[in-house]
C-alpha positions as CSV (number, residue, x, y, z in Angstrom):
1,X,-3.9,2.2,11.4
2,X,-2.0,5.6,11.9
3,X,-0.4,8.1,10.4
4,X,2.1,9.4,12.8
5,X,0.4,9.7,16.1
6,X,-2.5,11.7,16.7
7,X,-2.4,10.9,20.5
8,X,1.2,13.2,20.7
9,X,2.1,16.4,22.3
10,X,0.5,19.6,20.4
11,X,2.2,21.6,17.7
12,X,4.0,24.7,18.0
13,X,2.4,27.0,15.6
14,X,-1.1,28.7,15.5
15,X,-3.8,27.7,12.5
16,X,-5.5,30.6,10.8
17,X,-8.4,32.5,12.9
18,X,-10.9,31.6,10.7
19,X,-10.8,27.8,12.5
20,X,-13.2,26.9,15.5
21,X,-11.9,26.9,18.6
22,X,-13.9,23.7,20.0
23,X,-14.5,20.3,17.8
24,X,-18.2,20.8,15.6
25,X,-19.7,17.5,14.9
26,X,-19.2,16.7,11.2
27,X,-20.9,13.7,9.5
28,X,-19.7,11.5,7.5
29,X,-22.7,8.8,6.4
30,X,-22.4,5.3,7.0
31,X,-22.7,5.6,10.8
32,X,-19.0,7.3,10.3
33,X,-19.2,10.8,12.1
34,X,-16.6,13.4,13.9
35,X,-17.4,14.4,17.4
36,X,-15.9,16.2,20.5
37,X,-14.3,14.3,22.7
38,X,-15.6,13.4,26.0
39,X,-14.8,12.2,29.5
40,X,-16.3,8.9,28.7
41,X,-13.9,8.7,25.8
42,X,-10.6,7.5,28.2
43,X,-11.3,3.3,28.2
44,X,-11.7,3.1,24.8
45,X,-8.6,5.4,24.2
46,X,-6.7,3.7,27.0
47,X,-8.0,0.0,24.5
48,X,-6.9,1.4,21.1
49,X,-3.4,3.1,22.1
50,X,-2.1,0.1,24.2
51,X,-2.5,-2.6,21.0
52,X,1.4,-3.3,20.1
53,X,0.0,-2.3,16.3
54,X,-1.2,1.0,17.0
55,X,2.0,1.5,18.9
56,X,4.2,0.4,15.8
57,X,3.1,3.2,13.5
58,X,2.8,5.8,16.0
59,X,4.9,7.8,19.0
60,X,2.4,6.9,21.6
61,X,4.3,6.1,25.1
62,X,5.3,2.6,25.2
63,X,3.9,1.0,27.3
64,X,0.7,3.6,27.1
65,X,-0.9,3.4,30.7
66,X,-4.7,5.1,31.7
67,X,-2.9,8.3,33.3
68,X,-1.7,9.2,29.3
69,X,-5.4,8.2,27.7
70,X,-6.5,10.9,30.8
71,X,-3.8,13.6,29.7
72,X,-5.2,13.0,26.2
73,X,-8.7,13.1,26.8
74,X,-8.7,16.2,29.6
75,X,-5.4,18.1,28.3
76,X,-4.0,17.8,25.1
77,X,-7.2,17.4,23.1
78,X,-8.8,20.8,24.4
79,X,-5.5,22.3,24.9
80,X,-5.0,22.0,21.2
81,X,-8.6,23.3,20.3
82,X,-7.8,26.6,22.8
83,X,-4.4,27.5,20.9
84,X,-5.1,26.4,17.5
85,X,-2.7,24.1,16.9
86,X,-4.2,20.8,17.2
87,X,-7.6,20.2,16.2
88,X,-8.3,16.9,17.1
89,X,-11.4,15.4,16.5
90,X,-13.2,11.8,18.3
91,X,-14.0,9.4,15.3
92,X,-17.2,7.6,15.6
93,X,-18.6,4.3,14.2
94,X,-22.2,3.2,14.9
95,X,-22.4,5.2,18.0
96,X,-19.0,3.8,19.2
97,X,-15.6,5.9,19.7
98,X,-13.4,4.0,17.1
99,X,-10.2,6.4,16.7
100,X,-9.5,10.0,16.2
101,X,-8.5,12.1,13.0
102,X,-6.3,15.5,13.6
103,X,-5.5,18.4,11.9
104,X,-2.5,20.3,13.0
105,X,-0.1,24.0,12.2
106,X,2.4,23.1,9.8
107,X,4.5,26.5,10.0
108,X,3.3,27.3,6.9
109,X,0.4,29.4,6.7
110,X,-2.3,28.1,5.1
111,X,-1.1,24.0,5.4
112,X,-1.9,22.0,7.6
113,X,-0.8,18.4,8.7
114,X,-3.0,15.2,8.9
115,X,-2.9,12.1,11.7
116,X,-5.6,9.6,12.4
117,X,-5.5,6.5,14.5
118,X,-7.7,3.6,14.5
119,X,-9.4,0.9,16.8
120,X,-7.9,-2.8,15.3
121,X,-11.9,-3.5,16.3
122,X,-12.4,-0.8,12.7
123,X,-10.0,-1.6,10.3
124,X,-10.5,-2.4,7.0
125,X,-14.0,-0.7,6.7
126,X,-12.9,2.7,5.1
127,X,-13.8,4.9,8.1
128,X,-10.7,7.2,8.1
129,X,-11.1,7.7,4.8
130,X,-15.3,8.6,4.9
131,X,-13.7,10.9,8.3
132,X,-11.0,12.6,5.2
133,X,-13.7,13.4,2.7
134,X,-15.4,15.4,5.4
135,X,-12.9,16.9,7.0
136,X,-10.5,18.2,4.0
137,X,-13.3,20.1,2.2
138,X,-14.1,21.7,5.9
139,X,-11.0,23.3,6.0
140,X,-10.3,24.4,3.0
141,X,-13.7,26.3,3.5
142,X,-12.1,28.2,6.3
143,X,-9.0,29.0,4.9
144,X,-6.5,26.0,4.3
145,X,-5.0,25.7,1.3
146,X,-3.3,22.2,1.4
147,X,-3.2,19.4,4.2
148,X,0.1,17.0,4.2
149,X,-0.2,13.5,5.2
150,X,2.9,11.2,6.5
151,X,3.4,7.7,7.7
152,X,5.9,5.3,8.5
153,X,7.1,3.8,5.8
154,X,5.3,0.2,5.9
155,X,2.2,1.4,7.2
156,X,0.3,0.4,4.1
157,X,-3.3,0.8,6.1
158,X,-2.5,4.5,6.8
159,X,-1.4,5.3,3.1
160,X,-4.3,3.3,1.6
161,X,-6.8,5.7,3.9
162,X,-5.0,8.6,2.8
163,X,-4.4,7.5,-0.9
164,X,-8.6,6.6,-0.9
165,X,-9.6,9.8,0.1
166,X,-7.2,11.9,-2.7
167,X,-3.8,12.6,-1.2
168,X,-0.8,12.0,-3.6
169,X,1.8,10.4,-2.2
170,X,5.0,12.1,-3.5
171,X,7.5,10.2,-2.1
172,X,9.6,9.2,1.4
173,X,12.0,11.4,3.3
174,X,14.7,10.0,5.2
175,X,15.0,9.9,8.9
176,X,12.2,11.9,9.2
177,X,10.2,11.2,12.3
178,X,11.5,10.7,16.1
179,X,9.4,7.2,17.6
180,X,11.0,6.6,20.8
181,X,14.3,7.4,20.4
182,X,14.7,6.1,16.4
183,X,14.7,8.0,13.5
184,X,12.3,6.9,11.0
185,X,11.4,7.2,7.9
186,X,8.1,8.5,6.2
187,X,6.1,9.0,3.4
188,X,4.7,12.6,2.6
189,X,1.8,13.3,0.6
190,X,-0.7,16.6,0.3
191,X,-4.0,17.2,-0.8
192,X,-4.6,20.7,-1.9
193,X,-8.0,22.7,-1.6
194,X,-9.8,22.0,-4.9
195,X,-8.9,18.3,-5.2
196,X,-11.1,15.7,-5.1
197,X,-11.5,13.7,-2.3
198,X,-11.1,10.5,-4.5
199,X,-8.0,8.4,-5.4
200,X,-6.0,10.3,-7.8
201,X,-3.9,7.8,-8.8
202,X,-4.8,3.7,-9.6
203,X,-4.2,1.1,-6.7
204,X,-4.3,-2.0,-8.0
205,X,-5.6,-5.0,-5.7
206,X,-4.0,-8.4,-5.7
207,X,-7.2,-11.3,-6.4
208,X,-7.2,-14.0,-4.5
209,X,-7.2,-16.7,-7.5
210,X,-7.8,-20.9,-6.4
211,X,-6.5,-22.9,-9.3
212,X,-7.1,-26.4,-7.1
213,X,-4.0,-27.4,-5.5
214,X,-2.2,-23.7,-6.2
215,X,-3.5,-20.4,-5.1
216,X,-2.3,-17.1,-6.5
217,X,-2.2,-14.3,-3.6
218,X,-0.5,-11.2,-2.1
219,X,2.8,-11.4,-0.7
220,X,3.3,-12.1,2.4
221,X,6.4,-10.9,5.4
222,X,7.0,-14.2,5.9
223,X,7.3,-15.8,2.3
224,X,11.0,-14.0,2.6
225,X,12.6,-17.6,3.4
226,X,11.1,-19.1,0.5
227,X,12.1,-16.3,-2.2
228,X,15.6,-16.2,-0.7
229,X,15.4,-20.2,-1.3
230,X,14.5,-19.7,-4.7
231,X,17.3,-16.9,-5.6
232,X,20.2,-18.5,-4.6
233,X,19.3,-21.7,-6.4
234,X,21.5,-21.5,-9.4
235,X,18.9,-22.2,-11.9
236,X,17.3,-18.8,-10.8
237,X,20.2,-16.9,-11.0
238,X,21.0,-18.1,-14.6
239,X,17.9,-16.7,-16.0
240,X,17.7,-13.7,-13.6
241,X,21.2,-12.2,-13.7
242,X,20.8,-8.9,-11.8
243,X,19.6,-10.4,-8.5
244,X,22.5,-9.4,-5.9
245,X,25.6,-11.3,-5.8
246,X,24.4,-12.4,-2.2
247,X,21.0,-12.7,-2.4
248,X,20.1,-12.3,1.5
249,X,17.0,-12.2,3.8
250,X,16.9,-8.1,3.6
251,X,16.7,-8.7,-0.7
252,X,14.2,-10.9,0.2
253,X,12.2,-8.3,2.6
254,X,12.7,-5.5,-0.3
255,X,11.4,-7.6,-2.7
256,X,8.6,-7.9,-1.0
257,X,7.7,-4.7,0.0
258,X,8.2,-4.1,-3.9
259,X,5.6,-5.7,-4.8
260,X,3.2,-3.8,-2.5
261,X,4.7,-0.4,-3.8
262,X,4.1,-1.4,-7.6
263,X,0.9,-2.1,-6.6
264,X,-0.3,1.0,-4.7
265,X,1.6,2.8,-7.5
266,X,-0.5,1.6,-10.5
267,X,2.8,-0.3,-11.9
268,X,1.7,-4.0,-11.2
269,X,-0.1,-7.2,-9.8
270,X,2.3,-9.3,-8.0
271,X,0.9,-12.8,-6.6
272,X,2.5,-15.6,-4.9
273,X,1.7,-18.7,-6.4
274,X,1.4,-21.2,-2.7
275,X,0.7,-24.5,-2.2
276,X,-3.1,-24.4,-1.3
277,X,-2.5,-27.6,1.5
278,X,-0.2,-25.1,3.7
279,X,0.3,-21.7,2.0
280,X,4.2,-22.4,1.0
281,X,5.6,-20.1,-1.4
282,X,6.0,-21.7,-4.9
283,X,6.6,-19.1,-7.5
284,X,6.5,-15.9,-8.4
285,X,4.2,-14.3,-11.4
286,X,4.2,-10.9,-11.9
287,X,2.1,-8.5,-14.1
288,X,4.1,-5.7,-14.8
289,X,4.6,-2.3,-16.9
290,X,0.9,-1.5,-15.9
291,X,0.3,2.1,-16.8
292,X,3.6,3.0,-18.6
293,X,2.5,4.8,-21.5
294,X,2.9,2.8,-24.6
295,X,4.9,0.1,-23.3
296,X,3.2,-3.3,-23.2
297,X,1.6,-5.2,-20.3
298,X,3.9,-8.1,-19.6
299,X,4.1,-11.1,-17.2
300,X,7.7,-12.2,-15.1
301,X,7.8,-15.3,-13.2
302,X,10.3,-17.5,-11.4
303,X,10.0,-20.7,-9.8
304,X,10.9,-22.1,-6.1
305,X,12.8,-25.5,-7.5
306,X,9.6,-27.1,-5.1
307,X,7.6,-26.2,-7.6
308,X,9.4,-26.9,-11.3
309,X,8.0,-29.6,-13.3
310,X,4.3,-29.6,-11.5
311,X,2.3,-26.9,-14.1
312,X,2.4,-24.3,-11.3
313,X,4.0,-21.9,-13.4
314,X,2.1,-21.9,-16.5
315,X,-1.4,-22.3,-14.4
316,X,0.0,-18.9,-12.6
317,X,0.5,-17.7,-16.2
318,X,-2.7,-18.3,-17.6
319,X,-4.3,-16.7,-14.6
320,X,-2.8,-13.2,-14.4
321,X,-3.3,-13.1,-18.4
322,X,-6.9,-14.0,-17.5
323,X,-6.9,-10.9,-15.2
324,X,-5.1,-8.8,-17.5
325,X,-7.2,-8.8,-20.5
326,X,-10.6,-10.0,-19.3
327,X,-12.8,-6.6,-19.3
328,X,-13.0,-4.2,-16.8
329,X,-17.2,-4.7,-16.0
330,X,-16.0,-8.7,-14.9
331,X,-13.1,-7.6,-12.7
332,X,-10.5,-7.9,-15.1
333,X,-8.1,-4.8,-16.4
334,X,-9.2,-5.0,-19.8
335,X,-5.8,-4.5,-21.6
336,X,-5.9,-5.3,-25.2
337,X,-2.7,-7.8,-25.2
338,X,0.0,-9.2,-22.8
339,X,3.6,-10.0,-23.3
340,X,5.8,-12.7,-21.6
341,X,10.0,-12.2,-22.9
342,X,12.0,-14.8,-22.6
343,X,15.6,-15.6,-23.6
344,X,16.5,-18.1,-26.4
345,X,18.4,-20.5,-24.4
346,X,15.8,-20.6,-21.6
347,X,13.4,-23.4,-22.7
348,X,11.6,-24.0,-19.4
349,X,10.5,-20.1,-19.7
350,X,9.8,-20.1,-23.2
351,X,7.4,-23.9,-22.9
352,X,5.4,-21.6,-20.1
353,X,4.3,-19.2,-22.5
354,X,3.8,-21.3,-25.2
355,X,1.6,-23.7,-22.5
356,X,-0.5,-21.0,-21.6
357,X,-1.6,-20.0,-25.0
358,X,0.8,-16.9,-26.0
359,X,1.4,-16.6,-29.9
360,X,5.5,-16.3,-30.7
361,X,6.0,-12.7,-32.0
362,X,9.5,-11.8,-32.7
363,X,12.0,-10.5,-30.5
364,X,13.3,-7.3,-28.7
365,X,17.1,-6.4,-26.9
366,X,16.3,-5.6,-23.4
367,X,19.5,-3.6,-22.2
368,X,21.6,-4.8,-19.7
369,X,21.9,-4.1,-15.7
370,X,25.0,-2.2,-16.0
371,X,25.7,0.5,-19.0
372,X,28.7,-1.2,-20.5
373,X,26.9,-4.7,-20.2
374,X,26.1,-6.0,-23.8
375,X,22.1,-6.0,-25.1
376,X,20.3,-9.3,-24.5
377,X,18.0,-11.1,-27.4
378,X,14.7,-12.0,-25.8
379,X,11.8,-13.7,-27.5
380,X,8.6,-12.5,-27.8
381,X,5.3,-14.2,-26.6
382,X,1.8,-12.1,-27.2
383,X,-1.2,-13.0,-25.6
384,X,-4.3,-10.8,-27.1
385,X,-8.0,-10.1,-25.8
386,X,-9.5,-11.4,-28.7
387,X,-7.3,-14.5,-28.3
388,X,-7.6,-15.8,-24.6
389,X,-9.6,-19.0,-23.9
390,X,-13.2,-18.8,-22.7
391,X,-12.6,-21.4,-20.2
């Protein structure tokens, strides 16, 4: 996908003089390689700027008709080049125009700003990221001293790219882009000369898991309706006291999008437990505190009221422990122990743990969700390495 749009009007400011004034073709192995762009160029720009994706992460006219792909092509891109202010650059695949990576004046001397845009026909095969390793090394040999990348927030294709080839992603500013009339907001992030061009920081990927008539996967936009299901049953909210008051659709949507953020953060593997016949959401199990210092590995979990009493729980359980502490070399994390909590009172929680092999091992007081709310007693289940079943 995009980082805010490539395809756009050029940027006021100059770069430094020590930058080309035309596109040099930079390779970037794999059949990945940067280019010029040419008259023959417009179709395929005309394809990739018109899909409604590419237009949802980016400020591309809407609808984007063959006039703008020419403007692009014959106007903006060697307009850019002449001034030094956009350096935009055709991005190649096999032989085959597949998107476009640009480097644009910040206002700041010595920083520039990255976009990229990508054909759907591309996706998923890490070319924007091969284009980054080339390109950020290339300027910081002629003078730049950091490049800043931003996105929508939600564009999880754009950060992964930019996350795979070593930016940091320090956080999202408010209303901070203009797409068609709406404010929006973005994340930032910056790579600075001398920095590898490899993730700096852990992304953790969600495993697909088939336990038979369950599957564990990622979430999903449109498991929303089940989760707000489950939270405003009043078992739920029992056991899980700080949800909102009115647990709504948006609650649901955040939640969501949560679990995508812990995971790109290093903080957690978040699955859906679904009903393998049609893909429902059943429950929730949640392998948290992942990369907190000294603080444990531990597993949450909550169940759709579809899915209480059937195993789905405890099977989902056993699973992410199984991913937690198998080693590394066999596609585990290879953590030395994991940690379910549970309250006293809350039997159904406490048989899971006990169901999917976790030893009991005292107990802690987890604060409460406002500062004058009293300490809760939890329970302590451990599960360690040396412990888990072989099968």
């Amino acid at each position: 996908m995009t980082s805010p749009a490539p395809i756009d009007a050029v940027a006021p400011r100059p770069v430094a003089a020590a930058l080309p004034t035309a596109a040099p073709d930079l390779e970037a192995g794999g059949g990945v390689r940067l280019r010029a762009y040419r008259e023959d160029d417009v179709d395929a720009v005309l394809a990739m700027a018109s899909e409604a994706e590419f237009a949802r992460w980016t400020t591309v006219p809407v609808p984007y008709r063959r006039e703008d792909a020419e403007a692009f092509v014959r106007e903006v891109v060697p307009a850019g080049w002449a001034s030094g202010e956009a350096m935009t650059w055709a991005l190649e695949v096999d032989g085959e125009h597949a998107g476009n990576v640009a480097l644009r004046t910040t206002g700041t001397d010595g920083v520039l700003s990255v976009g990229y845009g990508l054909d759907a026909r591309y996706r998923g095969r890490g070319a924007v990221s091969a284009a980054l390793r080339v390109l950020l090394p290339w300027a910081a040999e002629r003078g730049a001293a950091a490049a800043r990348w931003s996105a929508h927030v939600g564009n999880w294709p754009s950060r992964r790219a930019a996350w795979a080839a070593g930016f940091r992603v320090e956080g999202a500013v408010r209303r901070a882009e203009l797409q068609r009339g709406e404010l929006r907001d973005c994340w930032v992030g910056t790579w600075a000369a001398g920095d590898p061009t490899a993730p700096a920081t852990p992304w953790l990927d969600v495993p697909r898991v088939d336990l038979g008539d369950v599957v564990l996967r990622s979430w999903r936009d449109e498991d929303a309706g089940r989760v707000v299901e489950a939270c405003t049953d009043p078992l739920t909210r029992r056991w899980l006291p700080r949800l909102p008051e009115r647990y709504e659709l948006q609650d649901a949507r955040d939640f969501v999008e949560g679990m995508r953020r812990d995971a790109a953060e290093g903080h957690a593997v978040a699955w859906c437990a679904a009903e393998a016949r049609d893909d429902r959401c059943l429950a929730s199990v949640t392998l948290f505190a992942l990369g907190q210092g000294g603080r444990p590995a531990e597993i949450g979990y909550w169940a759709h009221p579809d899915a209480r009493g059937r195993g789905v729980v405890t099977t989902g359980v056993r699973a992410a422990a199984r991913h937690a502490l198998l080693p590394a070399e066999v596609g585990g994390l290879g953590l030395p122990a994991v940690l379910v909590r549970a309250e006293p009172g809350n039997a159904a929680s406490r048989a899971v743990a006990l169901r999917a092999g976790f030893a009991p091992a005292g107990w802690d007081l987890a604060g409460g969700g406002e500062p004058d709310d009293p300490p809760t007693p939890l329970d302590r289940f451990v599960l360690r390495a040396q412990d888990l079943p072989d099968a």
